[in-house]
C-alpha positions as a printed Julia matrix, in Angstrom:
147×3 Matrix{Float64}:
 323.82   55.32  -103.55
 327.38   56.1   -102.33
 327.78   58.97   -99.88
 328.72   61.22  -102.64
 325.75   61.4   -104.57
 323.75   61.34  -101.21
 325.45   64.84  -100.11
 324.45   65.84  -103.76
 320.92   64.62  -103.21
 320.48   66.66  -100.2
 322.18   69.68  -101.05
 320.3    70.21  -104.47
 316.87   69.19  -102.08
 317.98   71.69   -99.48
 318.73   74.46  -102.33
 314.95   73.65  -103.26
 313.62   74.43   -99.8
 315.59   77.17   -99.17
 314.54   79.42  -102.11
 310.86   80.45  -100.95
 312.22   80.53   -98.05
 314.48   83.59   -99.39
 311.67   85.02  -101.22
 309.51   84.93   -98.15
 312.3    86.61   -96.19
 312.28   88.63   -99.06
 309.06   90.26   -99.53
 309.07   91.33   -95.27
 312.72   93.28   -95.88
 310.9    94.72   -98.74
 308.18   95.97   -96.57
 309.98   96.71   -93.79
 312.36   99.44   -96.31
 308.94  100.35   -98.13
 307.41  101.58   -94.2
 310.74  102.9    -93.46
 310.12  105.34   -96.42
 306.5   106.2    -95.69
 306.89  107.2    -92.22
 310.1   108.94   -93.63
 307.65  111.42   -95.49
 305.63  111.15   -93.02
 308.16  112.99   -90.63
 309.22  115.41   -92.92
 305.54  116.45   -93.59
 304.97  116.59   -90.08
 307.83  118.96   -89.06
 310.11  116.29   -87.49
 313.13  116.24   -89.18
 314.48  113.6    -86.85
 311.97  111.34   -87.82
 312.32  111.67   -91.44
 316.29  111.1    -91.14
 315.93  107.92   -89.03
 316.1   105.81   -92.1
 319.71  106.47   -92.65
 322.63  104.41   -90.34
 324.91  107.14   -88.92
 327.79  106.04   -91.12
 325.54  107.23   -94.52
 327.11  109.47   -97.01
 324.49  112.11   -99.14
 326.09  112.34  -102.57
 325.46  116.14  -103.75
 326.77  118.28  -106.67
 329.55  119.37  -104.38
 330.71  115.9   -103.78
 330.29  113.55  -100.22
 328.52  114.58   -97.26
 329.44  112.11   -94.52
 326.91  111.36   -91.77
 323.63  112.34   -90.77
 324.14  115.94   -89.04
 325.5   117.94   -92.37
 322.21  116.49   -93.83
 320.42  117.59   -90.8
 321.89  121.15   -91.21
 321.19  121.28   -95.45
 317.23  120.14   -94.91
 316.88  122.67   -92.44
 318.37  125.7    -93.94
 316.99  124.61   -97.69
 313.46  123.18   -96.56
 312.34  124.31   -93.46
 311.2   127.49   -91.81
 310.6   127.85   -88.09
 310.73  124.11   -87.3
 308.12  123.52   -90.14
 308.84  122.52   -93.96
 308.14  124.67   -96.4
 306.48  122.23   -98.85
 305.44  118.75   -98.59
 306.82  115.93   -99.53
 306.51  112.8   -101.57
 307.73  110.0   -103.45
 306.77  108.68  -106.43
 307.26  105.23  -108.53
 309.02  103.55  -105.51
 311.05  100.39  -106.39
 312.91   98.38  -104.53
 315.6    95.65  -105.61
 317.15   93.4   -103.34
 320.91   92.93  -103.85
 321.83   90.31  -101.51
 320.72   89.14   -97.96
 321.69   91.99   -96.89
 321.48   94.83   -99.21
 319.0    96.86  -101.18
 318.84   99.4   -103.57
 315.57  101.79  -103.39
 314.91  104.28  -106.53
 312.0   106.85  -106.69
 310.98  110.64  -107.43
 310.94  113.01  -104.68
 308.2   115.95  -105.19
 308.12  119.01  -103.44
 304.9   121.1   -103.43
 302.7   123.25  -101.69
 303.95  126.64   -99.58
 302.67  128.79  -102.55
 305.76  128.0   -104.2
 306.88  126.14  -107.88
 307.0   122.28  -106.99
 310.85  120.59  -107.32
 311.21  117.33  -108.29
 314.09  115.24  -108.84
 315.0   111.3   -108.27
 317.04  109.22  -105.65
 318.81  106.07  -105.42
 319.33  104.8   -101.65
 321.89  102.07  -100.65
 320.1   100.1    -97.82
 321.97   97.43   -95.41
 320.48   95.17   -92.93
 322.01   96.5    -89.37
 321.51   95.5    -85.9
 318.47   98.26   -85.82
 317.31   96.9    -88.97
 317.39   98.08   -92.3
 318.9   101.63   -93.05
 320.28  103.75   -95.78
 324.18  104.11   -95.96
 324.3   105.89   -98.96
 322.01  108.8   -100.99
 322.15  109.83  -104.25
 319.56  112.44  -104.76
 319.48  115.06  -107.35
């Protein structure tokens, strides 16, 4: 075997190795974003709106009807004035049919319904895409699309 067909050898065998590797990897980023989410709505249904907003990375943008929001504090400012009264929120939260795709080692894409109720008023619904990247603090949203 010339040294050709030996660096083909081991590549293709390494290629082999490394894909449950991946999928391993996989499966804890998937968790990790899945947590990240519960204890998300966890915060919100609390009163901590700090808590609920830790999932995004300062640099996120919240896509609304009106266009861009950049960072986390105008999001901050729209949750508090639109869902919470005296520190508390007005309805509870939760999501519903939660996926999440990977998009490379380093990226994922989370889709679900957000549900409103409680508070003796009408429930709201509506769906959101998040844009997740791996960062140094671990996995956070950069971008929201919620409607």
């Amino acid at each position: 075997m010339n040294v050709s067909t030996a660096a083909r050898v081991f590549v293709f065998c390494a290629m082999l190795l490394a894909a449950p590797l991946a999928a391993a990897d996989w499966a804890s980023d998937e968790s990790e974003i899945r947590q990240s989410l519960a204890a998300s709505v966890d915060g919100f249904n609390r009163g901590d709106l700090k808590g609920h907003l830790a999932i995004y990375d300062e640099s996120v943008q919240f896509m609304t009807k009106d266009g861009p929001r950049p960072g986390i504090a105008p999001i901050e400012k729209a949750f508090r004035e639109h869902y919470f009264q005296d520190g508390k929120p007005i309805q509870q939260l939760r999501f519903e049919q939660l996926a999440v795709r990977r998009l490379n080692d380093g990226a994922a894409i989370a889709t679900a319904r957000w549900a409103l109720a409680g508070g003796s008023k009408p429930e709201q619904s509506g769906w959101f895409t998040l844009v997740w990247l791996r960062t140094a603090a671990g996995w956070r949203a950069v971008h929201d699309h919620s409607s």
